[in-house]
N, C-alpha and C positions, 0 to 999 in steps of 0.2 A: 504494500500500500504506500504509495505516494501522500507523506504528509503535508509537503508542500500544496500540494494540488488538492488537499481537501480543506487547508485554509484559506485558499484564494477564492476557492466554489463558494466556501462560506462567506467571504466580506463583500464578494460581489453579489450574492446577494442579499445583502443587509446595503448596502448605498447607492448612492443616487449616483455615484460617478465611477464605475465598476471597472473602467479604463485605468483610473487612478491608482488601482489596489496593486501593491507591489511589497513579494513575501521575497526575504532573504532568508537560507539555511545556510545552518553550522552545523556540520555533525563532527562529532567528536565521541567513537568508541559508538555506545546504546545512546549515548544522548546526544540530544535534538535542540537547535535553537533555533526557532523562528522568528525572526522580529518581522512583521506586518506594519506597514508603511500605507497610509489613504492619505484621500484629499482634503484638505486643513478643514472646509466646511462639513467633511464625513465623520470625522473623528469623535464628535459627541455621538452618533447612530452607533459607531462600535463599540464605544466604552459604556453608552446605554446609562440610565438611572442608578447612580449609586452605583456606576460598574457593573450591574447583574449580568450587561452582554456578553462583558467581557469575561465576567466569570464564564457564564455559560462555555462560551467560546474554548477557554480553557480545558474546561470538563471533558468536551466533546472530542479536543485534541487528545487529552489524556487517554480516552480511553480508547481512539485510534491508534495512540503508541502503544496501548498494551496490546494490543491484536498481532502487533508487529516485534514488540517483546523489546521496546525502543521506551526509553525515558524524554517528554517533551517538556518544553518551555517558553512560553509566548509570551512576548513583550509585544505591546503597542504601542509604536511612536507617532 
C-alpha cells in the first residue's frame, strides 16, 4: 500500500484547491514521515475544528501503516 497516495486521495478530497495538495515522504527503516503541504486558504478545512480532521486524518494513516506493518507520522504544514 502506497501511503503517500492515500494521503493525497485524502486532502484532495477534503479542499477546494486539490491541485494544491503536495505530500513529501521520508522513510527511514518501518517509519514513515509524511508532511502534507495545501493551499494557505485550505489549511483550516484540514486541521478542521479543534484539529479533529487532522486527528482523524492521522488515525486513518495509522492504521494504513499497520496493514503494511510500517510506523506513520503526519505533520501538516
Amino acid at each position: 500500500m502506497e501511503l503517500k497516495q492515500v494521503l493525497t486521495d485524502i486532502a484532495r478530497a477534503i479542499v477546494d484547491n486539490p491541485d494544491a495538495v503536495n505530500v513529501i515522504e521520508t522513510v527511514d527503516g518501518d517509519d514513515v514521515t509524511l508532511v502534507l503541504t495545501v493551499a494557505e486558504g485550505d489549511t483550516g478545512m484540514v486541521i478542521g475544528r479543534h484539529g479533529r480532521i487532522a486527528k482523524a486524518i492521522r488515525q486513518v494513516m495509522k492504521a494504513a501503516a499497520n496493514t503494511c506493518g510500517k510506523h506513520v507520522t503526519v505533520e501538516i504544514k
